[in-house]
N, C-alpha and C positions, 0 to 999 in steps of 0.2 A: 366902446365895448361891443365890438360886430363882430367878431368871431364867427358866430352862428351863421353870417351873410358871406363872408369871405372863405369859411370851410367847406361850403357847401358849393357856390361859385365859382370855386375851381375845380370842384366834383363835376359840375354841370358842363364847365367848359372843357372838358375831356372826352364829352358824350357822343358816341359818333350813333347814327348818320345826323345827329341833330346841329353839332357846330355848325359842318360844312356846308349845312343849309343853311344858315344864316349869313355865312364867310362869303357866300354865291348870291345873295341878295334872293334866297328861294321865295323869302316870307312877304316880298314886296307886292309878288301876284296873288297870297294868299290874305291880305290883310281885310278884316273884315270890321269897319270900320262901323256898323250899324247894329253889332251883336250887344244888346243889353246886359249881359255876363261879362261879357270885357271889359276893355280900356279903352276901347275907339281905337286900338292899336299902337297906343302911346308904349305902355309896357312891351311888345315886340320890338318895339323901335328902339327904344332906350337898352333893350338887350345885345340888341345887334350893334350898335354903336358900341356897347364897352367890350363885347366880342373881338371887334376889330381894332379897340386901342390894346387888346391883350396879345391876337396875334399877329398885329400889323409889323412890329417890331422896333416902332418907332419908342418903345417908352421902356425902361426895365421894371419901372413900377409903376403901376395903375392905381388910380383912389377911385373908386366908382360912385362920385359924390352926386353927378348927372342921376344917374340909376338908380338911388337911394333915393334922389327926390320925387321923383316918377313913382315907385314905391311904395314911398311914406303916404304919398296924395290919397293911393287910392287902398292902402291897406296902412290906416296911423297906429297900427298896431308895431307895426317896424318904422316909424317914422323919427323916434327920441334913436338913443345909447344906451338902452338898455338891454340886458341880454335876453334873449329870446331863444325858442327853442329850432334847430336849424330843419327838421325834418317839416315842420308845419312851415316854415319858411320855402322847402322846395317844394310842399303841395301848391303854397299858394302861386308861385311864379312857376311853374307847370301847368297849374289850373286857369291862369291869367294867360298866358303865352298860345295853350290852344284854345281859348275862348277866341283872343286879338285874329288865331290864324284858321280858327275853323272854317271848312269851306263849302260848309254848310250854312245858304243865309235864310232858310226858313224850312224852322225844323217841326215833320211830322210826327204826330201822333202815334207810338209803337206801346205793345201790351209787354211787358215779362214773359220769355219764355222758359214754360213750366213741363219736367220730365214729371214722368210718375215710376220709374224705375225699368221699364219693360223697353225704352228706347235708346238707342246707341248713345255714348254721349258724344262721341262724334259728330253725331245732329242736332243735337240742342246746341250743340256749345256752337257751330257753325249757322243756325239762324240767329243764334243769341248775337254772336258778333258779326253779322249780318241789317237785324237793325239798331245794333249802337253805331256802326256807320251811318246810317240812315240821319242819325243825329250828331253825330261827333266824328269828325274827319279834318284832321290836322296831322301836321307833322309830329306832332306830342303822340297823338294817340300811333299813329306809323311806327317811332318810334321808341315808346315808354309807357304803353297799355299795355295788358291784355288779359284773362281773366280767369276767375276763380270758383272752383266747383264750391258748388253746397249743395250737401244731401242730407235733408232731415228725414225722420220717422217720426210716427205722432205715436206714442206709446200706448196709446187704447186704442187706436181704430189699422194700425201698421199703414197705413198711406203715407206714403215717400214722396216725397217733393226733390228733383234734382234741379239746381239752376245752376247758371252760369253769370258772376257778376262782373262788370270792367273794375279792374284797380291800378292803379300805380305806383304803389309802393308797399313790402312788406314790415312788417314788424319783426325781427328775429332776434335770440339771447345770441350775446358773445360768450362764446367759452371761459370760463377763467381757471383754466387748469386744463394739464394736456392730454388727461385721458378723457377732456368732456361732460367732467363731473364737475357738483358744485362745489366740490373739496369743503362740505362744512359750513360752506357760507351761507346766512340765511338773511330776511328782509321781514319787519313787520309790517303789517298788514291789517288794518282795520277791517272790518265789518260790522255787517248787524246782523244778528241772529232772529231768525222767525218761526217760534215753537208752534204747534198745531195747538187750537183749542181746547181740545181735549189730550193731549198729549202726556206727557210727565212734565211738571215743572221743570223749568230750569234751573240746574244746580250745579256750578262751578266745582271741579276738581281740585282748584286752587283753592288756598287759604281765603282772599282776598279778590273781588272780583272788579272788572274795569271803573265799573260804574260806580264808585266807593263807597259800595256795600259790603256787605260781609260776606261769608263764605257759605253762608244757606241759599237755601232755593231763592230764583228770582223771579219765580211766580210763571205767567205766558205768557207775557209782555215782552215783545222783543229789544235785545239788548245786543247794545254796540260793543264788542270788546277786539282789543288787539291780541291778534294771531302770531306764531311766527311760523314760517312756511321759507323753505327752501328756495335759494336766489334764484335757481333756472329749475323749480319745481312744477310741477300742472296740478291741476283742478283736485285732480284725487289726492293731493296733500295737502291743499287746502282743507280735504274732508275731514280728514284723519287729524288735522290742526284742531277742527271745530269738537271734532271725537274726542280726543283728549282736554279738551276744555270742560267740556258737557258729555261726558260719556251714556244719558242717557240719552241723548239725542237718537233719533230714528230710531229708538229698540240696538244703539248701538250697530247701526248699520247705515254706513256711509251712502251705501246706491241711497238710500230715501232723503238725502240733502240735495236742494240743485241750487247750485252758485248761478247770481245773476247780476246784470251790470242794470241798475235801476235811476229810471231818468226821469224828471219831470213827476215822479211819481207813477210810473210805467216801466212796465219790464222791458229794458231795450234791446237786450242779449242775453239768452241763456247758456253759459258755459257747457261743454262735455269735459269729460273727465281728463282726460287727455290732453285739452288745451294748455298751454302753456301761462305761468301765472302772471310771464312779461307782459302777456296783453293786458293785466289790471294795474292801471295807473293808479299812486296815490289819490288824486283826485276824485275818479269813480268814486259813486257811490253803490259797493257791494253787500249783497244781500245773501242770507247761506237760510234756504226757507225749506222747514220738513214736511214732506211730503205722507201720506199714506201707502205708495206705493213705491218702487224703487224704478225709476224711467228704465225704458228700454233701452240696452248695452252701455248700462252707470256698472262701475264696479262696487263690486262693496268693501 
């Protein structure tokens, strides 16, 4: 049941400039064989070998049992037949491939580079990826980096923070329907709600609420309940999900909810409204907490 390793491993072995550098033996001069992030080079090597049982021509079907054991060693997370998810499978052998090929073997010390809005991003973005080279310079990044604005506001004091991060891979909805809509289709959606201490009690619009209680207030004690929210919807139908759940929430006004992806018991992302609500995995654990003010450019 590898699916997830064989869907993806023929995605990867399509990838130009990256095959041909392997097909060329490019990674033999880049193998960096003393990077504590790697393999010692083992996973390059074991790539490049089933590279070339695929385009050698000598086989019509390849099993890439070698490759899988190499793999499994050092990530047993893919080591059984279990199905696994293919996109955390291609971070991680992208992430192993230019750790084995970085050619970089002692890496310095670099700060975050931080806009404040008044400078080109042209300039950030090019010392930003200036010293991520410094530290990361492999064929991966050459060919399968590159990076991503962010620009926050801080809603009381207007200070802008513009950065620039490296990524490699995005998240995006597939369409399901041709005009781009969700034709109807929705997804539920847990969370937990977090009323202000003085706020208005919480009081379900429904008959019956998640936590199986009745249909009266549930005091200010936050309460986990399932949403349903549109399959390729964003943040701000989230709101309106939680609005019509608890319509006294925020004084009935969406801007004052901010959706947040909470970790360890720490806010680890805070949504805009606008986000898309494929980045919230069933797994996350999401938070929808009322605010006294409504964040700057939240809709309501």
């Amino acid at each position: 049941n590898t699916c997830f390793m064989n869907s993806m491993l023929q995605c990867l072995a399509q990838a130009r400039p990256l095959t041909p550098y392997f097909l060329a033996n490019g990674h033999k001069a880049d193998l960096n064989r003393r990077n504590p992030l790697g393999t010692g080079g083992r996973l390059a090597e074991a790539y490049s070998d089933l590279l070339r049982k695929i385009f050698g021509g000598q086989y019509s079907v390849v099993v890439p049992k070698e490759f899988k054991a190499v793999l499994g060693k050092f990530a047993p997370q893919f080591a059984g037949y279990q199905q696994q998810d293919s996109q955390e499978f291609m971070s991680f052998l992208l992430d192993g491939l230019h750790e084995d090929l970085n050619r970089v073997q002692l890496k310095p010390y670099t700060e975050v580079v931080e806009g404040d809005g008044n400078k080109p991003d042209e300039e950030i973005a090019g010392e930003a990826w200036r010293r991520h080279l410094l530290r990361n310079d492999s064929c991966v990044v050459d060919a399968c980096q590159g990076l991503l604005r962010s620009h926050l506001t801080c809603p009381k004091c207007n200070h802008q923070s513009v950065t620039f991060d490296p990524y490699m891979s995005l998240s995006l909805p597939l369409p399901t329907a041709r005009n781009g809509k969700a034709g109807g289709r929705i997804r539920k959606l847990w969370v937990t709600v977090v009323p202000l201490p003085n706020g208005a009690p919480l009081s379900s619009s429904s008959s019956s609420s998640s936590n199986g209680g009745g249909g009266g207030g549930l005091g200010w004690a936050p309460a986990a309940v399932e949403l349903s929210v549109p399959l390729a919807g964003t943040v701000s139908d989230l709101r309106a999900a939680c609005l019509a759940k608890f319509p006294k929430l925020g004084g009935g006004n969406g801007g004052r909810l901010r959706v947040a992806d909470v970790w360890q018991n720490r806010v680890y992302k805070s949504y805009r409204s606008g986000e898309r609500l494929v980045e919230i995995r069933a797994s996350d654990e999401t938070y929808v907490f009322e605010t006294t003010l409504a964040p700057h450019g939240a809709a309501a």
